[in-house]
LOLUMBA-540986 format. One record per residue (C-alpha): residue number from 0; residue in one letter; chain; z negated, x negated, y. Coordinates in nm, 4 decimals, always signed. Each point is the difference from the previous one (the first is absolute). Example, Ala and Ser with C-alpha at 12.3 -4.5 7.8 and 13.67 -1.06 7.14 Angstrom:
<pts>
<nr: 0, rest: A, kette: A, w: -0.7800, u: -1.2300, v: -0.4500>
<nr: 1, rest: S, kette: A, w: +0.0660, u: -0.1370, v: +0.3440>
</pts>
This chain:
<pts>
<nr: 0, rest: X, kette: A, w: -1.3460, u: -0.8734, v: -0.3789>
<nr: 1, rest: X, kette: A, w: -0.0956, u: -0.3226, v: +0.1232>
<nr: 2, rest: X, kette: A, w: -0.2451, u: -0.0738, v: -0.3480>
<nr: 3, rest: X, kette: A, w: +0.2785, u: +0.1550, v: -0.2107>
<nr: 4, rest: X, kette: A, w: +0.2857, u: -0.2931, v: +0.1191>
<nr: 5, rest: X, kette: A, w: -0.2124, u: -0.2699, v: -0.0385>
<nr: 6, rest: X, kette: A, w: -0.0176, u: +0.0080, v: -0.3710>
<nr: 7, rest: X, kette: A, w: +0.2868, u: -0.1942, v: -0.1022>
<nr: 8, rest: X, kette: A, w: +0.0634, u: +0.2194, v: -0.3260>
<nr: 9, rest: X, kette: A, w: -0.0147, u: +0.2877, v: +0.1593>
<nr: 10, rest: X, kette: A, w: +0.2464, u: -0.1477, v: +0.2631>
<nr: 11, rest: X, kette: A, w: +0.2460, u: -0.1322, v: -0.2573>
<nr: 12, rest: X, kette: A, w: -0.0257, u: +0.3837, v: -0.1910>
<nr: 13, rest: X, kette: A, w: +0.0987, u: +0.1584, v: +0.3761>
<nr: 14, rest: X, kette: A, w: +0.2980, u: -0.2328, v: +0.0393>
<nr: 15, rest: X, kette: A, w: +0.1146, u: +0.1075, v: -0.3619>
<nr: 16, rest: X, kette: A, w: -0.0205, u: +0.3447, v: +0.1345>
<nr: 17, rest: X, kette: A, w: +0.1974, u: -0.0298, v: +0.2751>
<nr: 18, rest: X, kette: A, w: +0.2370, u: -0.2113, v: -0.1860>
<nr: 19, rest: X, kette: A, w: +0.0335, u: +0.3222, v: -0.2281>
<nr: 20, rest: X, kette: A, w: +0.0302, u: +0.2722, v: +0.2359>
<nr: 21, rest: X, kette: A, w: +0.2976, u: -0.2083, v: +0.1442>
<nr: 22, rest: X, kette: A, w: +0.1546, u: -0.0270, v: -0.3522>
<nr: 23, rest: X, kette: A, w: -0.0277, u: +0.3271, v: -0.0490>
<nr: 24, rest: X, kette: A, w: +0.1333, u: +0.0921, v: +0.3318>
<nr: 25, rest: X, kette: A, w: +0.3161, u: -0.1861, v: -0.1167>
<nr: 26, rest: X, kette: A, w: +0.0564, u: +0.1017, v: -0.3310>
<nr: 27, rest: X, kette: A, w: -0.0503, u: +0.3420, v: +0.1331>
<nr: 28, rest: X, kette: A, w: +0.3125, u: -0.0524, v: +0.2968>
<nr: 29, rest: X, kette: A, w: +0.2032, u: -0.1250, v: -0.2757>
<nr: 30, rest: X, kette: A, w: +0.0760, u: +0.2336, v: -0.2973>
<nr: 31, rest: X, kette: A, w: +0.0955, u: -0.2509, v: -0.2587>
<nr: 32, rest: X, kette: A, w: -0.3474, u: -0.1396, v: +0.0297>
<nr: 33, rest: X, kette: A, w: -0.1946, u: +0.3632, v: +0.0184>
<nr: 34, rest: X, kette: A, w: -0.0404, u: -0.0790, v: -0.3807>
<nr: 35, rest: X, kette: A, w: -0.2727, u: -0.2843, v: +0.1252>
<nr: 36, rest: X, kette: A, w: -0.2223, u: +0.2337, v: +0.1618>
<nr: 37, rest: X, kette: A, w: -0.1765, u: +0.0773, v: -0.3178>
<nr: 38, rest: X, kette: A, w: -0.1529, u: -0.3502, v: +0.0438>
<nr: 39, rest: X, kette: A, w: -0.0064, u: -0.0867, v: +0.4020>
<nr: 40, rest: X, kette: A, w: -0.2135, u: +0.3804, v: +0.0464>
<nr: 41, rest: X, kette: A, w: -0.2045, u: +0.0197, v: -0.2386>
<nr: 42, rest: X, kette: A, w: -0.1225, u: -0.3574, v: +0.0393>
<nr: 43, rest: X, kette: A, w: -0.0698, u: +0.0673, v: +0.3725>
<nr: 44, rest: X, kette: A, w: -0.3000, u: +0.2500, v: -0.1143>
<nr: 45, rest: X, kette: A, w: -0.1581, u: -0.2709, v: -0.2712>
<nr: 46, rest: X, kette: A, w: +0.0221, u: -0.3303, v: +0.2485>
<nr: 47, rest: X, kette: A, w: -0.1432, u: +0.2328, v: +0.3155>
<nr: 48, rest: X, kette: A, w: -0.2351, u: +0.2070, v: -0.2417>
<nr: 49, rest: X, kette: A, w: -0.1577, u: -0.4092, v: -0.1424>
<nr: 50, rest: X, kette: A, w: +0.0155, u: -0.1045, v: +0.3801>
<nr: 51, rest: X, kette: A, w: -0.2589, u: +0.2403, v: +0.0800>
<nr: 52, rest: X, kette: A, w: -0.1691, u: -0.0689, v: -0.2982>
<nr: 53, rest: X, kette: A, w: -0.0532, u: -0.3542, v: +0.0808>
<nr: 54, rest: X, kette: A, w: -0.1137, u: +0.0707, v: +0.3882>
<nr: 55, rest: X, kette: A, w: -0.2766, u: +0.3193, v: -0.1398>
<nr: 56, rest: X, kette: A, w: -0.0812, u: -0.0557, v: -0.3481>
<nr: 57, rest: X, kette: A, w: +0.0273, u: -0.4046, v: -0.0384>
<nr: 58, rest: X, kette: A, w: -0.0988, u: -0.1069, v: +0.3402>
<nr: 59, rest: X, kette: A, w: -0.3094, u: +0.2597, v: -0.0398>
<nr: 60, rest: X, kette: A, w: +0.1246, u: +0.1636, v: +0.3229>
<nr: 61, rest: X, kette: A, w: -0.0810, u: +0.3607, v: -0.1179>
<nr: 62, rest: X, kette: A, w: -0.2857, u: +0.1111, v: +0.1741>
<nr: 63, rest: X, kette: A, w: -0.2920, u: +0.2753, v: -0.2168>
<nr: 64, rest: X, kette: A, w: +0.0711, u: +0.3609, v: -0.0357>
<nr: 65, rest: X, kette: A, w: +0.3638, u: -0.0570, v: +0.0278>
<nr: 66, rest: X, kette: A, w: +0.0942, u: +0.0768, v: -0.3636>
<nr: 67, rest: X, kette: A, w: +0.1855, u: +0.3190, v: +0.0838>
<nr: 68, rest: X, kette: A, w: +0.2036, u: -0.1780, v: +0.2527>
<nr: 69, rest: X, kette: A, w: +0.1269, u: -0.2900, v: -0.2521>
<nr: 70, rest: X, kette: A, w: +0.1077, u: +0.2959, v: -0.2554>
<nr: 71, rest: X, kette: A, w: +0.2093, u: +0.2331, v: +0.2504>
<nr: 72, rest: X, kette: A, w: +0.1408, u: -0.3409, v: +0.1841>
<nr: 73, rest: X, kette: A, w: +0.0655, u: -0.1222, v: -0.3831>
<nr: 74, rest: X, kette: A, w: +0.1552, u: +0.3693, v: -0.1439>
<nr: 75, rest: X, kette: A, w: +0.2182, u: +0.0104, v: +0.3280>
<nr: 76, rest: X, kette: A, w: +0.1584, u: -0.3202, v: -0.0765>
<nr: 77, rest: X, kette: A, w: +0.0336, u: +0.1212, v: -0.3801>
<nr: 78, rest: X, kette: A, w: +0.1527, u: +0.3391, v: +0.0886>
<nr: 79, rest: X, kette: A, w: +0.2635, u: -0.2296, v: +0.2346>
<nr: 80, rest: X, kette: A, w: +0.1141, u: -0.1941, v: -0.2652>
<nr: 81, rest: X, kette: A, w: +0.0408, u: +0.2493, v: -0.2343>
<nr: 82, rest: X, kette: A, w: +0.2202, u: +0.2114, v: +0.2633>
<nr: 83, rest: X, kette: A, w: +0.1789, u: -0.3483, v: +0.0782>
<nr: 84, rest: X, kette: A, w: +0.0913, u: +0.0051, v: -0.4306>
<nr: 85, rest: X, kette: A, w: +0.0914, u: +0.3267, v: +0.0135>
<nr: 86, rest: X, kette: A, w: +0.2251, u: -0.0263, v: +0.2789>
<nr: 87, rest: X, kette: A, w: +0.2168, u: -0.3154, v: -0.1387>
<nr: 88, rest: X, kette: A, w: +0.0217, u: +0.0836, v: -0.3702>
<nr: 89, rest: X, kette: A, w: +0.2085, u: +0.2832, v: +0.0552>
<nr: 90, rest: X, kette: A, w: +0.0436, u: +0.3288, v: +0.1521>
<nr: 91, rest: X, kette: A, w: -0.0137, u: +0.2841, v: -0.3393>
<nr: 92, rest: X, kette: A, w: -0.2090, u: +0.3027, v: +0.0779>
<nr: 93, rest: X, kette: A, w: -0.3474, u: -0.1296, v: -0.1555>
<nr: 94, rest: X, kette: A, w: -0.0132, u: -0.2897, v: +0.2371>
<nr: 95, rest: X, kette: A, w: +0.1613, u: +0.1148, v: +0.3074>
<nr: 96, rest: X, kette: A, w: -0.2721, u: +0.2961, v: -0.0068>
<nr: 97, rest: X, kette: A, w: -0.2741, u: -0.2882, v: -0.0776>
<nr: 98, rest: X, kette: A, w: +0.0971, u: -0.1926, v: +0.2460>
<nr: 99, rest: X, kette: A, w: -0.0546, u: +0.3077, v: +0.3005>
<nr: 100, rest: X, kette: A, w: -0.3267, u: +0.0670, v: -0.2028>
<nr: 101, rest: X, kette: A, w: -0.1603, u: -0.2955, v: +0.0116>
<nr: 102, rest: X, kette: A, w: -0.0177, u: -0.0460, v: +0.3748>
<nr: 103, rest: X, kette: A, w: -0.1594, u: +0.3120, v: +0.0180>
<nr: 104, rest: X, kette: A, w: -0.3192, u: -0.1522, v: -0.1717>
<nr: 105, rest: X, kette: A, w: +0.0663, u: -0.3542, v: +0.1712>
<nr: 106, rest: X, kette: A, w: +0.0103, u: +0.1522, v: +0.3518>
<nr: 107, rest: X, kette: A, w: -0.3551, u: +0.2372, v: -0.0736>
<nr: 108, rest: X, kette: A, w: -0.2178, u: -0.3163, v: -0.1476>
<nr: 109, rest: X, kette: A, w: +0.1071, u: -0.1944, v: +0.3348>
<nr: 110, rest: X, kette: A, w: -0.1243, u: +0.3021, v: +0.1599>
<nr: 111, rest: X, kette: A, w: -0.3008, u: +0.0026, v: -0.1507>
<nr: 112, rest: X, kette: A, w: +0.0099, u: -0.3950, v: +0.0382>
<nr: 113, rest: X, kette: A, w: -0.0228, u: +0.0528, v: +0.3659>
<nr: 114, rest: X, kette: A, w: -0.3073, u: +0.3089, v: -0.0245>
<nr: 115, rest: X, kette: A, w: -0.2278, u: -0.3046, v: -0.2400>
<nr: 116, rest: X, kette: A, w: +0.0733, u: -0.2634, v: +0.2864>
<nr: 117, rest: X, kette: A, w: -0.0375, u: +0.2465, v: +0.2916>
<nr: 118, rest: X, kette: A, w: -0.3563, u: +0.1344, v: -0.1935>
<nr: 119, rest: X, kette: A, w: -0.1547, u: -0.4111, v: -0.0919>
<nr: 120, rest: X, kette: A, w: +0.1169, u: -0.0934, v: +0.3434>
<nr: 121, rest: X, kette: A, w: -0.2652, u: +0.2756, v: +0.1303>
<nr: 122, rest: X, kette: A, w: -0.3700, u: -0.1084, v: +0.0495>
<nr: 123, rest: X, kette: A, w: -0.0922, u: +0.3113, v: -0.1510>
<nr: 124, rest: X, kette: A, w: +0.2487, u: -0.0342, v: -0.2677>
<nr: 125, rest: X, kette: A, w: +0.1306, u: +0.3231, v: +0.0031>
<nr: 126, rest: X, kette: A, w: +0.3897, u: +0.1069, v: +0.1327>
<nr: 127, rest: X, kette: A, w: +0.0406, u: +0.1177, v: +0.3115>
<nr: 128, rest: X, kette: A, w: +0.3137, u: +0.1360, v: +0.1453>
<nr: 129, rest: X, kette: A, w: +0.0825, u: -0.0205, v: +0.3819>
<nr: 130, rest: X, kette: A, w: +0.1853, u: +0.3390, v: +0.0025>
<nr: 131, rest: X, kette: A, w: +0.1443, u: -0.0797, v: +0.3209>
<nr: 132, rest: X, kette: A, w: +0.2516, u: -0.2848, v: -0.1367>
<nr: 133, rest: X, kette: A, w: +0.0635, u: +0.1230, v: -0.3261>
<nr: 134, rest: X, kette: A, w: +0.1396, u: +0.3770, v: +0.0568>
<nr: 135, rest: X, kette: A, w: +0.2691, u: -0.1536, v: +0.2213>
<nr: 136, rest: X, kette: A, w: +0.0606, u: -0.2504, v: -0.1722>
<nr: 137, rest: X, kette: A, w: +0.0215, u: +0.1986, v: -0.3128>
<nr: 138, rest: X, kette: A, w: +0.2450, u: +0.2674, v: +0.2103>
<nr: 139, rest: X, kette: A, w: +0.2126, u: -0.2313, v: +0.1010>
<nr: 140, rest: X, kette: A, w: +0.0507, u: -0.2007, v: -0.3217>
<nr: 141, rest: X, kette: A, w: +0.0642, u: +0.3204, v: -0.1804>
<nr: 142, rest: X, kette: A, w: +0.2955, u: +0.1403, v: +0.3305>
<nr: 143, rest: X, kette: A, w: +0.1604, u: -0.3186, v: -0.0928>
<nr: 144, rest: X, kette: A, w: -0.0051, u: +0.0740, v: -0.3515>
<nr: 145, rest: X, kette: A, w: +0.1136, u: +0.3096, v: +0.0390>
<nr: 146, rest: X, kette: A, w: +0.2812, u: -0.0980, v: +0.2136>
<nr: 147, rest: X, kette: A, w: +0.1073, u: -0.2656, v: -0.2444>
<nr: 148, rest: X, kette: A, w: -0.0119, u: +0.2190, v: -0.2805>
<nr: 149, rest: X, kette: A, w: +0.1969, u: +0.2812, v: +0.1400>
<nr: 150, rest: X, kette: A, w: +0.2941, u: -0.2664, v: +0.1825>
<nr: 151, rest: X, kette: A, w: -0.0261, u: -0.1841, v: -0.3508>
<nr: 152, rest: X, kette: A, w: -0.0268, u: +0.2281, v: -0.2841>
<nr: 153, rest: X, kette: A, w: -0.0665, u: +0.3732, v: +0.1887>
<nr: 154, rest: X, kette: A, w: -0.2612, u: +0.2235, v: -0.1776>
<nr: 155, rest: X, kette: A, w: +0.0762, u: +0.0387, v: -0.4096>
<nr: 156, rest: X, kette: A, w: -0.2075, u: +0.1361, v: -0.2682>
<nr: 157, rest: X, kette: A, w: +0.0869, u: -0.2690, v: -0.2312>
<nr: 158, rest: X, kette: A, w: -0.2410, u: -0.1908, v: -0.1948>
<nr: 159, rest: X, kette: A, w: +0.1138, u: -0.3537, v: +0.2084>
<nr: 160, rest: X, kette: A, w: -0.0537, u: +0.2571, v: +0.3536>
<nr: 161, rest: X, kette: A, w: -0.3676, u: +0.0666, v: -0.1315>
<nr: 162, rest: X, kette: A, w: -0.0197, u: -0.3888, v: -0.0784>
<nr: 163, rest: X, kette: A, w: +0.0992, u: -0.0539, v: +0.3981>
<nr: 164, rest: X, kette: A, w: -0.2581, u: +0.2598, v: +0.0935>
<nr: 165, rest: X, kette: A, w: -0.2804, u: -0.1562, v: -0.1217>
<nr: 166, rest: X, kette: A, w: +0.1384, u: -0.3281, v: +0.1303>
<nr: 167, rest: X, kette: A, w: -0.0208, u: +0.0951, v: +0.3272>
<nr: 168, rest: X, kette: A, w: -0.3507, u: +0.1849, v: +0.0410>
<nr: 169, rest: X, kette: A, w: -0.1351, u: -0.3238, v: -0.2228>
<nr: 170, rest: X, kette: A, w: +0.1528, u: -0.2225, v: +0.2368>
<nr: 171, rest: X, kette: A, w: -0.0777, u: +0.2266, v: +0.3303>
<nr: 172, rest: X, kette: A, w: -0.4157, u: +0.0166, v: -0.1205>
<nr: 173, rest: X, kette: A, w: +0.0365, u: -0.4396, v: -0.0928>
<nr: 174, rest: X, kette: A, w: +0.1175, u: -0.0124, v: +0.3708>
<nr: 175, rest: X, kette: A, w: -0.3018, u: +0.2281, v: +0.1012>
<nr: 176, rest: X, kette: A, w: -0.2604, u: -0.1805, v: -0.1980>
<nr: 177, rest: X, kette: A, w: +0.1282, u: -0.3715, v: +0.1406>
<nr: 178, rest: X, kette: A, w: -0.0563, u: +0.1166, v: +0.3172>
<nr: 179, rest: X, kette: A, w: -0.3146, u: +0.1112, v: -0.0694>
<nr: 180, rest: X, kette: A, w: -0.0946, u: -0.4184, v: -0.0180>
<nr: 181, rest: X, kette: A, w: +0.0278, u: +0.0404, v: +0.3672>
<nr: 182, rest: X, kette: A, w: -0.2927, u: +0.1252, v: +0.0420>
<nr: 183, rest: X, kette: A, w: -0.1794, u: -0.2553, v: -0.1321>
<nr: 184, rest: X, kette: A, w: +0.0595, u: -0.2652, v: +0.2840>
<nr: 185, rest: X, kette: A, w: -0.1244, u: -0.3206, v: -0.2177>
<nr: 186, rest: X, kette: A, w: +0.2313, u: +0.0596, v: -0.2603>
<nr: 187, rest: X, kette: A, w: +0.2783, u: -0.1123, v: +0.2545>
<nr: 188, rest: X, kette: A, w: +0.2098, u: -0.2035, v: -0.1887>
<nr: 189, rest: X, kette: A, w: -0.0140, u: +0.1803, v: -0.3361>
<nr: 190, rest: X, kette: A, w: +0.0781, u: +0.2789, v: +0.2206>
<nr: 191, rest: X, kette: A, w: +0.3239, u: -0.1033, v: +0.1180>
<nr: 192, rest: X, kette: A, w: +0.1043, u: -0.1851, v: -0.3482>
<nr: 193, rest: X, kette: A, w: -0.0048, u: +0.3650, v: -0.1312>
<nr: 194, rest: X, kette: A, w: +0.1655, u: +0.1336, v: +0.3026>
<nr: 195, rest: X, kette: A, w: +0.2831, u: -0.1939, v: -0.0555>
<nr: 196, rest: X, kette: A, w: +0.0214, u: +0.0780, v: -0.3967>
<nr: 197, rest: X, kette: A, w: -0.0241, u: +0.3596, v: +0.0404>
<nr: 198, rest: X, kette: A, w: +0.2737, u: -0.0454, v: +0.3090>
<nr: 199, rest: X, kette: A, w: +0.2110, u: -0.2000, v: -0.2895>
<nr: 200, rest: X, kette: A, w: -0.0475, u: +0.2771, v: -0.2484>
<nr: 201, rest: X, kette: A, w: +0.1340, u: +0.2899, v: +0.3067>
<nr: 202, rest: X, kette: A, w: +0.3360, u: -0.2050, v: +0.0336>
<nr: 203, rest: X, kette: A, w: +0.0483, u: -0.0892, v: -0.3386>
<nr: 204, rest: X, kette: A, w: -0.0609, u: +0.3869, v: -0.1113>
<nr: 205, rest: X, kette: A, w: +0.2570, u: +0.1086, v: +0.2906>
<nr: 206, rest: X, kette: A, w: +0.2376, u: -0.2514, v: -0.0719>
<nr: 207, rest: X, kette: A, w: -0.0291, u: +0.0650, v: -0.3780>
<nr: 208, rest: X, kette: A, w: +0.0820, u: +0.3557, v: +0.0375>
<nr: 209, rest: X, kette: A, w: +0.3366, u: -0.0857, v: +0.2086>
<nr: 210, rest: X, kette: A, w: +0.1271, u: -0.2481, v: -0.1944>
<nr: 211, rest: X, kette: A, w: -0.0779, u: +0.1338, v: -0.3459>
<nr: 212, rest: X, kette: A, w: +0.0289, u: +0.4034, v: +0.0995>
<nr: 213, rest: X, kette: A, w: +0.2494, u: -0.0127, v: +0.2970>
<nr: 214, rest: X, kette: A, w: +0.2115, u: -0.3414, v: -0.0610>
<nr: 215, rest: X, kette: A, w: -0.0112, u: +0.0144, v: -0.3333>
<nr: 216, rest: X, kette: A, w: -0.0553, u: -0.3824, v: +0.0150>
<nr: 217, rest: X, kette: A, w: +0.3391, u: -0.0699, v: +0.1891>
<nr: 218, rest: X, kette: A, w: -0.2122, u: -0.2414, v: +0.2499>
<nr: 219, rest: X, kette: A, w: -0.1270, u: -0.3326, v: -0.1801>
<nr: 220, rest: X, kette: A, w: -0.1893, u: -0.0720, v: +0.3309>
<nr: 221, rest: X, kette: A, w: -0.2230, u: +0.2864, v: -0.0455>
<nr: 222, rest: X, kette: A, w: -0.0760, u: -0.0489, v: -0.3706>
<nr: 223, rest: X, kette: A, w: -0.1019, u: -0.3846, v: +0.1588>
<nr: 224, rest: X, kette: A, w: -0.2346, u: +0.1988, v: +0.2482>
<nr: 225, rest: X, kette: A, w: -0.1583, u: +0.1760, v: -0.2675>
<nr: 226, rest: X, kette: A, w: -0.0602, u: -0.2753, v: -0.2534>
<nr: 227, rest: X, kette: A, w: -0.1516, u: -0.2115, v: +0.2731>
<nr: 228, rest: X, kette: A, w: -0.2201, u: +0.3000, v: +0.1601>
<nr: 229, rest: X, kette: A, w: -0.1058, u: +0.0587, v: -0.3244>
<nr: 230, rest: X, kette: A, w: -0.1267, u: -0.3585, v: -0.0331>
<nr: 231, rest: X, kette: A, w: -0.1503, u: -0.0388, v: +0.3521>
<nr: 232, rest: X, kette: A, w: -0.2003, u: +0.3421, v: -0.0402>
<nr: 233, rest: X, kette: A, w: -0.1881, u: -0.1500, v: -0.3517>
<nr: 234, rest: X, kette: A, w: -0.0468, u: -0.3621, v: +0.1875>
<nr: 235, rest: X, kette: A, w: -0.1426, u: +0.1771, v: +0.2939>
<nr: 236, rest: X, kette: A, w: -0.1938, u: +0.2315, v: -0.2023>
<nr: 237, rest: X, kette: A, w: -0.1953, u: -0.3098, v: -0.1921>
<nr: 238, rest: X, kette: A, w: -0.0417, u: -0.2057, v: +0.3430>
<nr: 239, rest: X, kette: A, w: -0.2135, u: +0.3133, v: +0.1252>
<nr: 240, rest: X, kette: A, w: -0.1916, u: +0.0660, v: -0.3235>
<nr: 241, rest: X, kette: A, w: -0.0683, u: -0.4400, v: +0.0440>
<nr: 242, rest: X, kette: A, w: -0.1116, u: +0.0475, v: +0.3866>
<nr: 243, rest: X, kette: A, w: -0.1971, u: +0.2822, v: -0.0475>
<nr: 244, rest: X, kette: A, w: -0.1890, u: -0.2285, v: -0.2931>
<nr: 245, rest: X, kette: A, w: -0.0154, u: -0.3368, v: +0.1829>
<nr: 246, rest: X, kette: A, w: -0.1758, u: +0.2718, v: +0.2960>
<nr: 247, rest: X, kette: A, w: -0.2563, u: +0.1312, v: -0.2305>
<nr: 248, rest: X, kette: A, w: -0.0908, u: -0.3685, v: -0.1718>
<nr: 249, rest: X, kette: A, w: -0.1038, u: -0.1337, v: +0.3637>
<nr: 250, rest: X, kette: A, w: -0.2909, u: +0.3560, v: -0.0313>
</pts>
């Protein structure tokens, strides 16, 4: 991270950021400004999405072989921004049912995000999975989904049920494969930058489900939890895929 803030561009386009996500955090408290969310969210994507560009791409940061890595990091932050458009231009049955279905994609290229890092990080580039941390982990992310589904929502057959379904094993195998990293001790930082995304993505899922499914949106605070988890989980997301490259550039 330390590379990444010393560009002074790249700086200023992480301060515009911020300033967004607390825009939109207040037009989102406030329903006469909910209108202005069609500019503060989508704009978050585009200023983070040309701040990584400018600390891989321009900066020459991007290490060999890590093509696949650019286009999953690059479709994740497409597939965000097109659920963050269909979630603020209205709520008719086309993009309500988008807006579930695009996660679904979103959540299994971070996954697979994770599997490419996990397999270049290995000297004998190839994936190897430490068994041992990921079936809890994977057990325990999916009780919790479970529990928050059923307290939330209970167990439907409808098509937005099936939609949480697949949310929740995505999310419970993205928790597996992150700790995976662990395994691979001099990935440390990169490690924990992912940690704490996927840990962003857990809440944010639980709280969603509550507030949308339970709450019915009665609770501003928790829409404000959301918005902002959802914002922390992409930043994090980036600063790991930028560690794990400013690791393999010293090779």
């Amino acid at each position: 991270m330390e590379n990444n803030t010393r560009s002074p561009r790249g700086t200023f386009l992480l301060i515009i950021y911020f300033i967004l996500i607390g825009l939109d955090l207040v037009f989102l408290s406030n329903p006469e400004f909910y209108k202005y969310r069609v500019i503060s969210k989508p704009l978050q994507m585009f200023f983070l999405g040309y701040w990584f560009y400018i600390n891989t791409a321009v900066r020459k940061l991007t290490p060999p072989n890590a093509l696949s890595i650019m286009v999953c990091t690059y479709f994740v932050m497409i597939l965000m921004l097109l659920s963050d458009i269909c979630s603020i231009c209205g709520w008719n049955f086309i993009l309500a049912y988008a807006y579930y279905l695009l996660y679904i994609p979103m959540y299994i290229l971070y996954a697979i995000l994770l599997l490419q890092i996990a397999k270049r990080a290995n000297e004998e580039k190839k994936i190897v999975f430490y068994l041992k941390q990921i079936i809890p982990t994977f057990l325990i992310v999916l009780l919790i989904a479970v529990l928050v589904l059923w307290k939330a929502v209970g167990f439907g057959t409808e098509f937005y049920h099936w939609c949480l379904y697949f949310h929740a094993l995505n999310i419970s195998l993205l928790a597996a494969f992150a700790i995976n990293l662990w395994g691979l001790n001099h990935l440390s930082k990169s490690r924990i930058l992912f940690a704490i995304s996927v840990t962003a993505i857990i809440v944010t899922n639980s709280t969603y489900c509550f507030d949308e499914l339970y709450f019915h949106r009665r609770h501003h605070i928790l829409d404000i939890l959301v918005a902002f988890g959802n914002g922390m989980s992409m930043l994090f997301m980036l600063l790991g895929v930028m560690s794990a490259f400013k690791y393999w550039r010293k090779d």
